[in-house]
N, C-alpha and C positions, 0 to 999 in steps of 0.2 A: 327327478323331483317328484314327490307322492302329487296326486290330485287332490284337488279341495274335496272336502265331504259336506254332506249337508249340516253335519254337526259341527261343522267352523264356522257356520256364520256366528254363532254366541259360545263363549267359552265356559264351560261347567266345569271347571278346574279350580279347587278349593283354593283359598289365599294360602293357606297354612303347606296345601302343596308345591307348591309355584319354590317355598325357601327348599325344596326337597329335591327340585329337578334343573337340567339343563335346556335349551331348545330343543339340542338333540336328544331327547328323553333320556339320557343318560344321569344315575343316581350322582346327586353331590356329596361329597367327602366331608363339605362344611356348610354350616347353614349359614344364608345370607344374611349381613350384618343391616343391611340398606332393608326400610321398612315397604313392605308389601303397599302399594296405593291401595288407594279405601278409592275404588273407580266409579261410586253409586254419590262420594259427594263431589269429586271434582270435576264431574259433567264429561266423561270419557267411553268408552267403549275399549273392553279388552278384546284384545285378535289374538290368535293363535297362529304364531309365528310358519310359513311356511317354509321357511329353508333350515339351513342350520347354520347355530349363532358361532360353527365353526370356521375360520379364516379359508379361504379355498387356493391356498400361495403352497400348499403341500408336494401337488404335483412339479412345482417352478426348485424345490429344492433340493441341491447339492445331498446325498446319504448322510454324508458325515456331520450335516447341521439335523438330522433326527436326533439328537445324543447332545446333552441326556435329556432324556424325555421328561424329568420333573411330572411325571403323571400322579404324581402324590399331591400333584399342587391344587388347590381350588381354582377354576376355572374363569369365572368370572365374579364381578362383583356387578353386574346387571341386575334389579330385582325385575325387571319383564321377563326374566330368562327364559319363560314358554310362551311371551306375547308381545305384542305391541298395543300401546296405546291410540285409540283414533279420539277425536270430538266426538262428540253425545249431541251436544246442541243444536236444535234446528236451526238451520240459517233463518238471518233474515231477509224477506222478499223485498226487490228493488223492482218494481215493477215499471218503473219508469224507463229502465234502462231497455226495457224489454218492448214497448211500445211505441215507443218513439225516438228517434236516433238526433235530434236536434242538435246534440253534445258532439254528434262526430262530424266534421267539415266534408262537405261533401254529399251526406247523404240525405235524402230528405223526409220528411216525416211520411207516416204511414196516413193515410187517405183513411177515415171515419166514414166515408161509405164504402170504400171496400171491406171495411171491417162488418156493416151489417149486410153487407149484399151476400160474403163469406158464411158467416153465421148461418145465413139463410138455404147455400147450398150447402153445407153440413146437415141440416138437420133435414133436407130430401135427400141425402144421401149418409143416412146413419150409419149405415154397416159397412161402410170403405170411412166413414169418418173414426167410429171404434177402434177399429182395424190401424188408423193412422196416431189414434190416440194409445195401441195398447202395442208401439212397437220406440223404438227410440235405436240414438245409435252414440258411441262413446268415440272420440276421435281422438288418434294421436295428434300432435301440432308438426312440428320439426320434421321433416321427408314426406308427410302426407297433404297437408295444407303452405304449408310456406318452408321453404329454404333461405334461411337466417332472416335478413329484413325481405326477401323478395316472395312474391307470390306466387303460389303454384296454380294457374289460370283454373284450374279443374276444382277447386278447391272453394275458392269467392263463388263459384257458379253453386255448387253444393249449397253451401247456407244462403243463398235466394232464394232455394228450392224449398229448403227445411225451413225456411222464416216467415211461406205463404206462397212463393211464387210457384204456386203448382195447382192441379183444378181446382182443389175442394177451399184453397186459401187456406188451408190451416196448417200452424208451426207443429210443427212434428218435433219432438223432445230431442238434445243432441245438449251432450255435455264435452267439454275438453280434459283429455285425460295426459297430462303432458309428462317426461321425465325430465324435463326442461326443467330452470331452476334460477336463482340469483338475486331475482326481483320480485317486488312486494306485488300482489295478484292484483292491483289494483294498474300499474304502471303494464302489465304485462296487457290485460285485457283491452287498454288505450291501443298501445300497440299493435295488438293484431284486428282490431277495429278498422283501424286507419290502413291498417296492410292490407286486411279483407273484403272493406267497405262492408261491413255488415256490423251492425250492435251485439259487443260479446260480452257478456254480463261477471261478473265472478263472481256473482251465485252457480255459475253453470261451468265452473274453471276448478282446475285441480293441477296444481302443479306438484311435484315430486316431494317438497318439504312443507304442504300446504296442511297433511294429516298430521306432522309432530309439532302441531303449532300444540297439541295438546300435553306435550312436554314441559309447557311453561308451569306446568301445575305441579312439577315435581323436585325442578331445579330451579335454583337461585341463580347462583353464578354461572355462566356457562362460556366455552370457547366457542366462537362462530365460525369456521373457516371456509374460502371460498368466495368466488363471484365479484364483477367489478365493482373496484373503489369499494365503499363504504354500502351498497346497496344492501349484502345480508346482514347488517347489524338494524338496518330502519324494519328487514323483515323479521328479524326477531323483537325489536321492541312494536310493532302492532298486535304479535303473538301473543304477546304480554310475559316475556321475560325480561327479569328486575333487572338483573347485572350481567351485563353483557360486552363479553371481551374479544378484541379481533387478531392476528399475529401484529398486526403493527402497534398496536398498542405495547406489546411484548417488546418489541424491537425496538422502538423507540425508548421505551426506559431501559434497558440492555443490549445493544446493537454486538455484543459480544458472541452471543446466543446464535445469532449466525453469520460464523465468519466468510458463507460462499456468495450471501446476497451483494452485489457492487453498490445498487443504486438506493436512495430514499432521497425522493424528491420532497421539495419543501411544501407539496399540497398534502404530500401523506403524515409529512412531521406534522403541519397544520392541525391535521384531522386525526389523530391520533390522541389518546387518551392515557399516559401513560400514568406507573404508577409502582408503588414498591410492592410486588409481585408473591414478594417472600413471606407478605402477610396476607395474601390472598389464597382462600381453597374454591377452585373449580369444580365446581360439582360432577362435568359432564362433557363431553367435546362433541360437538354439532359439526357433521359435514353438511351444510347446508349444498355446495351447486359447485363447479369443477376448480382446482386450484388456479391461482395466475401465478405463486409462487413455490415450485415444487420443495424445493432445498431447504426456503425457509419455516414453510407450514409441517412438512415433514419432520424436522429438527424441532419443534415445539411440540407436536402432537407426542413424538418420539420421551422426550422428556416427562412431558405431563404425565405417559401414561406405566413409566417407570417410576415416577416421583409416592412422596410419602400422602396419600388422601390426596392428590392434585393440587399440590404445593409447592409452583416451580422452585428450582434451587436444591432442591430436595433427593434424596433418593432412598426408595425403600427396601429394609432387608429383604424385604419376599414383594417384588413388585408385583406378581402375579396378585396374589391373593390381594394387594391392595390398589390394585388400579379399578382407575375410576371408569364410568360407562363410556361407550365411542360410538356415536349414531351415525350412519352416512342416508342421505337421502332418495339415495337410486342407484343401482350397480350395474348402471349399462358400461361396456367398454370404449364404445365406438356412438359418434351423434352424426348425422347426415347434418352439412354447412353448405355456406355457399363456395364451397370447395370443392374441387369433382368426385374427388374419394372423402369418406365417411372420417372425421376427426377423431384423436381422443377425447373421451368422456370422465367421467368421477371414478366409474367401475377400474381405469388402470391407474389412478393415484390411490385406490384400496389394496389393491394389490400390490403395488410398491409398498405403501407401509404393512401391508401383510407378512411379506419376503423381508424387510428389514425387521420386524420387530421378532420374528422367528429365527432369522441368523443370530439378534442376539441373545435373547430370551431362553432361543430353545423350544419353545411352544408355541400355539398354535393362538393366533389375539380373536379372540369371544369379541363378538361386535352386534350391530343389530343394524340391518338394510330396510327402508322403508321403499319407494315408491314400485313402479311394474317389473316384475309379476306377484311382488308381494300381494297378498291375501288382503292384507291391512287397505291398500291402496282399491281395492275393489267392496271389501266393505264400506269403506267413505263414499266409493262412487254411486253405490245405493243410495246411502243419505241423500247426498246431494241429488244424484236424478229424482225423488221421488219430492222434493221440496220443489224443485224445477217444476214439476208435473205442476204443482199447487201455482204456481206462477202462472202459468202459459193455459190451463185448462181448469183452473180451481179444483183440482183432484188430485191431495196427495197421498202416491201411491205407485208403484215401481214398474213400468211397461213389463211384457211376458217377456217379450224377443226384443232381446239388446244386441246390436250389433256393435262391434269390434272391431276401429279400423285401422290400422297398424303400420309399418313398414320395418318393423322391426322383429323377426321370431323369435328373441330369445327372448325379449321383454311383453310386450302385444300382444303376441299371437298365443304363446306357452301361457299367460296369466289368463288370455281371457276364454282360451281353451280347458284351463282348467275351472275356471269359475262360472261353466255354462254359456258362456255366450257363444253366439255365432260370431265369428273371426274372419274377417278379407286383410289380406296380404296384395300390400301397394308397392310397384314396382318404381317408384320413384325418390326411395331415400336411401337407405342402407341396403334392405336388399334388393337386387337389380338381376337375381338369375333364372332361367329359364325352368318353366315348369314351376309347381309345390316347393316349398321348404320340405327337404328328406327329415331333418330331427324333427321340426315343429310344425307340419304342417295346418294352412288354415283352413276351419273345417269347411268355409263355406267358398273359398276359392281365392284364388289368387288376381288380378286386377293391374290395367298396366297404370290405373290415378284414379284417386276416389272420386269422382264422378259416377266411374264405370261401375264400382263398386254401391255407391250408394244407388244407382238407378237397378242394380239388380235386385238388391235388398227391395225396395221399395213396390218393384214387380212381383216381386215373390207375394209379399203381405197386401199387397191393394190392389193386385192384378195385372197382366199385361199391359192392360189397355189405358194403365193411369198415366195422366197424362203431365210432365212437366212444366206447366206455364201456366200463370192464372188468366183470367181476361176477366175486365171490366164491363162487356158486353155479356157476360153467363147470364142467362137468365135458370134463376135457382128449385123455379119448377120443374121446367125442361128437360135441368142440367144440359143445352144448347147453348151454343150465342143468338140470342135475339136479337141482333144487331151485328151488323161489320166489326168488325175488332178494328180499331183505329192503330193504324199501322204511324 
């Protein structure tokens, strides 16, 4: 996979060229009929795609399914075909959330004189406070901080440290960078609140389908597939897409469609929306977060994307050239659970339907992958740290040295290696082996839990001698304790 250049953080790729090319810079044979977004009104940001919008199921197949190649055929009908779309918009600041933890059971508010006794040793000690103000760091969730609901002790200790609990008292920038997925960012951040015992804001949360909320701006109708019960359809309508459809919905008005599902209970028929389908055009199919039903989301998407304009029932003479776009939200294979080995992920339901639509098709399904190591996924984490900044320090504006903390190399460490930052590799989620990662390794070390990890970082930018724990007794001229620390 190339490295980012500096010239991807903003795309200077005319619109008139975008109908002229593929991901893979490769010239199109037909110009795309789907209109180019006008990305200056719908409040977006164009990325430049870094992988390729080519299926990667090539290596998985059989010789005799090359043939025939249909290379004469138009590739996709994507009009981002050399980008993605991110949000433009600055977030809005909840500062509440960030001040005081009242909201979360358990924790208690932050103390009004520790906040100006803090202030006070910041400003005798400015250039370890700079220092702490012009560094920040991006966390995975999933293998690095918590294993499914359970916490990983090293982890709760980390955001005490970065929330104040260290000399100077001051929060040191730290965003969640997750490939996690399913639930609306609001539901997630309760959750690992309560899991962390720390306030986690979703101004400072990213989860894997949180950048194509900016998709809503260009599809109507769309398939949402993925994630428990009924959760990704509430996360596509706060996105703000208008019509939005889930396989049960599908299945409920046609249970024909898949004859290998056994079961539909009566809360799914309940909660289902069905509907005569045959008059319906989908614009667009969303993998929003991993399937719960292989057989049957595969057997619909499968359709869809052979159908006439995404017209189930349908099927078109040259489905290539008319099939509709297929977003998936993150292409990991494997997610670290509360399981001892690392589970399947979204990345081997892509590749399932990669391998099936190439057995039948013959060609190769154009798609487009959002979250780590996508490019796109790192552009947003910009946005969003430098609005952060404006929260926590009234200065928005992007720290120098981001650190990257990961447990995963092929998504973590390869994305933030290539996007400049410094990257720690954690020995307590997926990868678990001795030494560096040989393909990806991290540039600034490997760690057996981020604890270790962030107290290195931390050493490195504010010194050996910085010290983890705040005390109430600092007197802020000194920077001593004037007083016993009350044990």
């Amino acid at each position: 996979m190339p490295s980012y250049e500096d010239t991807d953080s903003h795309s200077s790729t005319p619109k008139a060229d975008l109908r002229k090319s593929f991901s893979n810079g490769s010239p199109a044979k037909y110009s795309h009929t789907l209109p180019v977004p006008d990305y200056a009104q719908t409040g977006a940001i164009e990325v430049p795609a870094s992988r390729s919008s080519i299926a990667d199921s090539e290596h998985l197949m059989h010789p005799l399914s090359m043939e025939p190649s249909q290379a004469s055929r138009r590739g996709s009908r994507n009009s981002f075909g050399a980008s993605l779309p991110i949000p433009r918009s600055k977030r809005q600041s909840r500062l509440s959330s960030v001040t005081m933890a009242e909201g979360i059971p358990g924790m208690p508010s932050l103390q009004a004189s520790r906040e100006i006794l803090s202030s006070q040793v910041q400003d005798m000690s400015s250039v370890k406070t700079n220092a702490a103000k012009d560094m920040a760091f991006a966390f995975d969730i999933d293998g690095v901080l918590v294993h499914g609901d359970r916490v990983i002790p090293e982890g709760r200790r980390v955001l005490e440290i970065l929330n104040g609990d260290n000399e100077l008292g001051i929060k040191i920038p730290h965003i969640f960078l997750t490939n996690g997925s399913g639930k609306p960012e609001s539901d997630r951040c309760a959750q690992l609140s309560k899991i962390l015992n720390s306030p986690i804001s979703t101004e400072q949360f990213i989860q894997s389908h949180t950048p194509m909320s900016a998709l809503a701006e260009y599809y109507h109708t769309v398939l949402v597939v993925g994630g428990e019960k009924y959760k990704c359809r509430e996360v596509a309508q706060q996105y703000g897409f208008k019509d939005i459809i889930v396989p049960n919905d599908i299945f409920a008005a046609d249970p024909t469609i898949s004859p290998l599902k056994e079961f539909f209970t009566a809360e799914q028929r309940a909660t289902s929306n069905p509907r005569d389908f045959s008059k319906v055009k989908i614009n667009a199919i969303l993998v929003f977060s991993d399937s719960r039903d292989y057989a049957t989301d595969l057997q619909i998407i499968m359709d869809l994307l052979q159908s006439e304009d995404g017209v189930l029932g349908t099927r078109a003479k040259d489905p290539v050239s008319h099939r509709i776009p297929i977003y998936f939200s993150q292409g990991d294979l494997l997610c670290p659970t509360e399981h001892p080995t690392p589970r399947m992920s979204q990345g081997t339901f892509r590749i399932a339907l990669e391998a099936i639509y190439k057995q039948i098709t013959g060609v190769e399904l154009e798609r487009v992958v959002y979250g780590k190591p996508e490019l796109a996924t790192y552009r947003y984490a910009d946005e969003v740290m430098a609005s952060w900044m404006e929260v926590i320090h009234n200065e928005e504006r992007l720290p120098k040295n981001v650190y990257m903390i990961g447990d995963n190399p092929q998504s973590d460490i390869i994305g933030g290696n290539m996007y400049g930052w410094k990257t720690c590799l954690v020995r307590t989620g997926v990868y678990q082996g001795e030494g560096n990662d040989k393909e990806n390794p991290a540039n600034f070390g490997v760690f057996d839990n981020v604890l270790q990890a962030v107290q290195a970082a931390l050493r490195k930018e504010l010194g050996n001698d910085f010290k983890f724990n705040w005390s109430d007794s600092m007197n802020p001229v000194t920077g001593q304790h004037s007083v016993p620390a009350i044990e």
